[in-house]
Structures are given as C-alpha cells and as structure tokens.
FIKOLZA-1660 file (N, C-alpha, C; in steps of 0.1 Angstrom, whole numbers, plus 5000, padded with zeros to 4 digits):
% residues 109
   i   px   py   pz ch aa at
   1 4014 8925 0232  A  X  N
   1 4006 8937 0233  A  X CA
   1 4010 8945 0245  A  X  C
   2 4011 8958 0246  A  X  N
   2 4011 8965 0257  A  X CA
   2 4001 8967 0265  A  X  C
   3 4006 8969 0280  A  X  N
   3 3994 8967 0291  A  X CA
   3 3996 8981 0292  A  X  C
   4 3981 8980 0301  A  X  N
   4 3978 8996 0304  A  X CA
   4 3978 8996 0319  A  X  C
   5 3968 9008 0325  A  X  N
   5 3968 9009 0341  A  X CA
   5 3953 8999 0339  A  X  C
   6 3945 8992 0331  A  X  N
   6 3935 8982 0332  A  X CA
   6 3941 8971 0337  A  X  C
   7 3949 8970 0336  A  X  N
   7 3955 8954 0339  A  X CA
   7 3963 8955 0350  A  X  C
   8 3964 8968 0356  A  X  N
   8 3968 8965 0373  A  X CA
   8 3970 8956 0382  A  X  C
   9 3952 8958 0383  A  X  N
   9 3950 8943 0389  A  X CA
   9 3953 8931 0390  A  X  C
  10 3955 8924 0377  A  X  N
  10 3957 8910 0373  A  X CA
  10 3975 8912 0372  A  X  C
  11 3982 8921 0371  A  X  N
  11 3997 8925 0373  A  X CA
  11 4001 8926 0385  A  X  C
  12 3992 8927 0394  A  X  N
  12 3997 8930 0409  A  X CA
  12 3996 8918 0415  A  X  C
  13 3983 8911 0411  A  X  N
  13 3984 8898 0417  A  X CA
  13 3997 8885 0413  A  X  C
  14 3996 8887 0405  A  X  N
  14 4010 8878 0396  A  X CA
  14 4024 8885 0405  A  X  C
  15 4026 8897 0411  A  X  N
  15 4038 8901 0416  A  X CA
  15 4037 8908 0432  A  X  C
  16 4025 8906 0437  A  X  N
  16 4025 8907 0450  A  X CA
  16 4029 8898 0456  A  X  C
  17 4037 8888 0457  A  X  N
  17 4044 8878 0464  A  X CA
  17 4060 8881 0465  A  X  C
  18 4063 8892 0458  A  X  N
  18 4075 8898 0451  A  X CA
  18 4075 8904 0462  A  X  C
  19 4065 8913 0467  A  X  N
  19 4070 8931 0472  A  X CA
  19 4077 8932 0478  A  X  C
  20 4088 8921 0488  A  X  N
  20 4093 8928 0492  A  X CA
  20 4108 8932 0482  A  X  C
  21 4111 8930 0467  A  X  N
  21 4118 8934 0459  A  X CA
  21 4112 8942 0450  A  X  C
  22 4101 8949 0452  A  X  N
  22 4092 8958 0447  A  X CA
  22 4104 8970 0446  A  X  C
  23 4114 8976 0443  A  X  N
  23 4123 8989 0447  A  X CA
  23 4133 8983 0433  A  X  C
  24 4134 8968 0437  A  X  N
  24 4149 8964 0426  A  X CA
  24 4139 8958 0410  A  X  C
  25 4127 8954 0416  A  X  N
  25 4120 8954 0404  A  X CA
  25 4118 8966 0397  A  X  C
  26 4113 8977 0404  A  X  N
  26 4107 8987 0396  A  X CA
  26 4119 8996 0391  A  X  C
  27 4134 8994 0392  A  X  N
  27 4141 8996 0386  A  X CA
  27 4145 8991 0372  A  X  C
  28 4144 8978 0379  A  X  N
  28 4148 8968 0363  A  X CA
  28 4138 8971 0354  A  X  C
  29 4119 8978 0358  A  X  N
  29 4109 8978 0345  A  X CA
  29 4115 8997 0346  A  X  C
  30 4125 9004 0346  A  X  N
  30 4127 9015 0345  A  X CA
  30 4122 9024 0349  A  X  C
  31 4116 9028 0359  A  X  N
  31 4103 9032 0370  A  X CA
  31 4118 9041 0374  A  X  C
  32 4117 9051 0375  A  X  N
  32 4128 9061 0381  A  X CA
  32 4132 9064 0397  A  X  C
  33 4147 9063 0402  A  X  N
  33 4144 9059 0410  A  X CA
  33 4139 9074 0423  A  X  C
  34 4140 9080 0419  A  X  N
  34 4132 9096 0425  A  X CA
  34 4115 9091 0426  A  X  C
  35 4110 9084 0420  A  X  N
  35 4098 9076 0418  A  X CA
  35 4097 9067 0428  A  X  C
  36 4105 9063 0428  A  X  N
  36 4107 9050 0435  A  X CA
  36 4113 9056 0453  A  X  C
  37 4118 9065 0454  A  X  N
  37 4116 9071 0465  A  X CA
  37 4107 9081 0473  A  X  C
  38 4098 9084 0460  A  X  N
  38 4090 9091 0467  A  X CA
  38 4077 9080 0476  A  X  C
  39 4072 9069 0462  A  X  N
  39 4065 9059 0464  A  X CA
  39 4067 9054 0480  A  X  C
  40 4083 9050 0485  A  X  N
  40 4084 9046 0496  A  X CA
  40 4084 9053 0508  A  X  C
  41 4084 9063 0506  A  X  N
  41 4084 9080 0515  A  X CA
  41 4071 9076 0519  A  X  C
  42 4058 9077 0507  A  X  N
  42 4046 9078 0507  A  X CA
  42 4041 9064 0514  A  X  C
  43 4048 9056 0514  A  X  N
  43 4036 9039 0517  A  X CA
  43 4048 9035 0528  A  X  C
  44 4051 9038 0541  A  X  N
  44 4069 9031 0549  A  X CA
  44 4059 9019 0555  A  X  C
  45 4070 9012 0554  A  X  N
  45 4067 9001 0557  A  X CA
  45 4055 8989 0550  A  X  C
  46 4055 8992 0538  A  X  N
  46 4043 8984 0534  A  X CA
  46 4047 8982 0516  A  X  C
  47 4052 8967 0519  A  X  N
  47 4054 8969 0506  A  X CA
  47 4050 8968 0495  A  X  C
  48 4038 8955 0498  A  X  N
  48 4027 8954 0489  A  X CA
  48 4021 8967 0481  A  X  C
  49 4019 8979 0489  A  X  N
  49 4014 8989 0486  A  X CA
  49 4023 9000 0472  A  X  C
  50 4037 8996 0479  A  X  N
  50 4047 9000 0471  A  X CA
  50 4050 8997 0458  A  X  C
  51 4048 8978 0459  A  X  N
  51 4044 8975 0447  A  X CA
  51 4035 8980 0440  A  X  C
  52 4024 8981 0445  A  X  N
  52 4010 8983 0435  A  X CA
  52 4014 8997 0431  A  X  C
  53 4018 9007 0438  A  X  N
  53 4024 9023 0431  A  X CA
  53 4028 9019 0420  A  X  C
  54 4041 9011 0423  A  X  N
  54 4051 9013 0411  A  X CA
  54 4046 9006 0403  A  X  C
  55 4040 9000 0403  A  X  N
  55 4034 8990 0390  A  X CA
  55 4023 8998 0384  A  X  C
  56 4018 9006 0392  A  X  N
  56 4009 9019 0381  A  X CA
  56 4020 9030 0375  A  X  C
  57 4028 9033 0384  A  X  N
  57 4041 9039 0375  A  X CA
  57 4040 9039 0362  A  X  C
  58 4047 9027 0361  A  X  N
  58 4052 9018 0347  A  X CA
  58 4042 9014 0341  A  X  C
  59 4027 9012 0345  A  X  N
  59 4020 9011 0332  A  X CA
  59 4014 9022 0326  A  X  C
  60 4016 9033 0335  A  X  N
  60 4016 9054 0329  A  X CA
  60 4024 9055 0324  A  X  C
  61 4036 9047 0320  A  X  N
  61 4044 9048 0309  A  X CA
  61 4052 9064 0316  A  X  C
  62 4057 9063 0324  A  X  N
  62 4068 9074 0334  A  X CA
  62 4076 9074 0323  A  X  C
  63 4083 9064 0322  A  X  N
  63 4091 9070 0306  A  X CA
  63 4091 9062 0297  A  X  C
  64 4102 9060 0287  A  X  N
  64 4099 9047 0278  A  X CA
  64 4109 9042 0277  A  X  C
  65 4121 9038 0292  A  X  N
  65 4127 9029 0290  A  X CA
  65 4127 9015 0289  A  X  C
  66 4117 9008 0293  A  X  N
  66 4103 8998 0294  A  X CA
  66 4092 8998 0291  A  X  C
  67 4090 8992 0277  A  X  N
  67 4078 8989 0273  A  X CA
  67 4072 8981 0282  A  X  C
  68 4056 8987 0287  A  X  N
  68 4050 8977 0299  A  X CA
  68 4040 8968 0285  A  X  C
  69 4047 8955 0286  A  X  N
  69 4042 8942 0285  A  X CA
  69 4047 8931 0291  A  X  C
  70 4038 8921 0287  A  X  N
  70 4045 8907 0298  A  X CA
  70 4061 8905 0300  A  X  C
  71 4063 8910 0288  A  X  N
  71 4076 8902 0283  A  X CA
  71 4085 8909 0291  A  X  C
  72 4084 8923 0294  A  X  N
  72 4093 8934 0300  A  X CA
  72 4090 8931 0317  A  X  C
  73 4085 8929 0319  A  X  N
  73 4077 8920 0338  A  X CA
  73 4085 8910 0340  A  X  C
  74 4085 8900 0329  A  X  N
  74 4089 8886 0328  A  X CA
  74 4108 8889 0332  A  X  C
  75 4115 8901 0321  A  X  N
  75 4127 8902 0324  A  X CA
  75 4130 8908 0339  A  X  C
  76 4123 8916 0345  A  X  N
  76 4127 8921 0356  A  X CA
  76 4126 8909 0367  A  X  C
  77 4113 8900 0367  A  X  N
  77 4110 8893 0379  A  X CA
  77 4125 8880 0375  A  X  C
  78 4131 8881 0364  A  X  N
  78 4139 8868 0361  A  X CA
  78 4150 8877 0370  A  X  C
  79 4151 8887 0366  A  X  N
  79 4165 8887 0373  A  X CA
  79 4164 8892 0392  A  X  C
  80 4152 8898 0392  A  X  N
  80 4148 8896 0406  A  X CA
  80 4147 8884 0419  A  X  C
  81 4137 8874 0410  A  X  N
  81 4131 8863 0420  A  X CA
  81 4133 8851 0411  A  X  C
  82 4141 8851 0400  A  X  N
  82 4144 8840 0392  A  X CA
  82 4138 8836 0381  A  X  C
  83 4145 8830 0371  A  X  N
  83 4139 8825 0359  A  X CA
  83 4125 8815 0362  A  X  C
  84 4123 8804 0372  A  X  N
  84 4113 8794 0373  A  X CA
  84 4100 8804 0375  A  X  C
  85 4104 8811 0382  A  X  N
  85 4088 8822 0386  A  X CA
  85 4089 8833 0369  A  X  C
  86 4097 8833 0367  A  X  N
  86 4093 8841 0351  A  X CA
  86 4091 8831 0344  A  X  C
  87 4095 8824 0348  A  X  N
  87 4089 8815 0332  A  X CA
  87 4074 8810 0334  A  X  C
  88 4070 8808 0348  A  X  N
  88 4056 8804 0351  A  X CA
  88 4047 8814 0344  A  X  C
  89 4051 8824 0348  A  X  N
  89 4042 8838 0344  A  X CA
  89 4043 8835 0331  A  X  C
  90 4053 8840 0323  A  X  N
  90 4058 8839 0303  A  X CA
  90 4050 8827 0301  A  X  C
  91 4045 8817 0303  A  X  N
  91 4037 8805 0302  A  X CA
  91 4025 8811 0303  A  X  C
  92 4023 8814 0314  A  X  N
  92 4004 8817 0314  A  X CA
  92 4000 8827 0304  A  X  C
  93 4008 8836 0299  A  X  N
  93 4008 8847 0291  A  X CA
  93 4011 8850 0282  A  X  C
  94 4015 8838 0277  A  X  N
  94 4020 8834 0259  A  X CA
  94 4032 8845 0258  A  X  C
  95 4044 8845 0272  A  X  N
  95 4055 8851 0263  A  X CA
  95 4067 8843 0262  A  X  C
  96 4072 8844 0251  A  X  N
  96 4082 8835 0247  A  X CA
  96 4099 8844 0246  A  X  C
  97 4108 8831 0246  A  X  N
  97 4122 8843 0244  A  X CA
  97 4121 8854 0253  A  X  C
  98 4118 8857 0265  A  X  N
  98 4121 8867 0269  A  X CA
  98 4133 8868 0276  A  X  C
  99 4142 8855 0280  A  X  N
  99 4154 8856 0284  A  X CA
  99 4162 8859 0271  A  X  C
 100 4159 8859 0260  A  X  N
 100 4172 8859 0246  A  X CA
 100 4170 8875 0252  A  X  C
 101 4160 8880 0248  A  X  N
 101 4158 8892 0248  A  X CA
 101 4168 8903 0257  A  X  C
 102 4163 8898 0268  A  X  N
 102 4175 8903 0277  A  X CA
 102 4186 8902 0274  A  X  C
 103 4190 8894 0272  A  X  N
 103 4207 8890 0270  A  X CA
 103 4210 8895 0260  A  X  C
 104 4200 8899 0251  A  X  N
 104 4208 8906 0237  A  X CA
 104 4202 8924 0246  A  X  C
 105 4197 8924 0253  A  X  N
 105 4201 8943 0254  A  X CA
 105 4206 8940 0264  A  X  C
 106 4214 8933 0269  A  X  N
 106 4222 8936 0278  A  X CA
 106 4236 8938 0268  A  X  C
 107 4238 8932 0262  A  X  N
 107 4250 8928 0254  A  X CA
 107 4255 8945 0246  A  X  C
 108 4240 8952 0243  A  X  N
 108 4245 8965 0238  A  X CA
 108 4243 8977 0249  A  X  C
 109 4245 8973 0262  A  X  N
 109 4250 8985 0268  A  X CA
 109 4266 8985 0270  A  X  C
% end
C-alpha cells in the first residue's frame, strides 16, 4: 500500500537513527536534490530535522520517481545503512523481495 504524509510519524521514527544519511537517503527515495538543498539550507546543522523534511517530501509525492511505500524505504535504507536494518523494518511491515526488486531496476538503467 502507499503511505501518505499520515504515516510521517511512524516513518520518521523507523529512520531517525539514520539522519545523519538523511541527504543520500532522500536521494535514493528520489526527493530532488534542489530539495534536498534547500531542506538543508533551511534546518544547518540538524539532521534529524532534515530527515523529517525530506520524508514529508517523498510522501507529497515531489515526483514519481519513488513510489512512497515500505518497500521503496526498505530499498534506500539497504543501500544506505544496510540490508540487516532493511530487512528488520521489511519484517515488521510485511515487505518482502524488496532486494530482487532493486536489483531488477537497477539492471534496466
């Protein structure tokens, strides 16, 4: 299912242990990086904060290179902070395959 800006909350907590790759994450969920520089212009030095921007970004659906659901979170934090912390998350959240997934759109760029 797709998440909205409702699920913020419960998305920020799962990834505020992250922020300080809050910049390389919100690229990998497609969060633009003009976006992603304003966000840090706007919050210096604080990254937690940065996170929580950009994670409202991407669930306003900024564009649609990233569908915001688990599964699309799950791929960015794998290649950010590692498969063991995505797969913890993809577990509590019933997402499965989300490493094939990746590997097969990586495969067609």
């Amino acid at each position: 299912p797709l998440l909205g800006i409702n699920d913020l909350n419960d998305i920020f907590q799962e990834c505020k242990q992250f922020s300080a790759k809050w910049d390389m994450i919100g690229l990998n969920l497609g969060v633009a990086s003009t976006t992603i520089a304003i966000i840090n212009r706007n919050n210096p030095n604080n990254c937690e904060q940065c996170m929580y921007h950009m994670l409202a970004k991407w669930l306003q659906r900024e564009n649609e290179k990233c569908v915001p659901n688990w599964r699309s979170l799950c791929q960015s934090l794998c290649a950010e902070v590692g498969k063991s912390t995505a797969d913890q998350i993809a577990e509590k959240y019933y997402v499965t395959d989300y490493s094939e997934e990746k590997e097969l759109n990586d495969k067609e760029k």
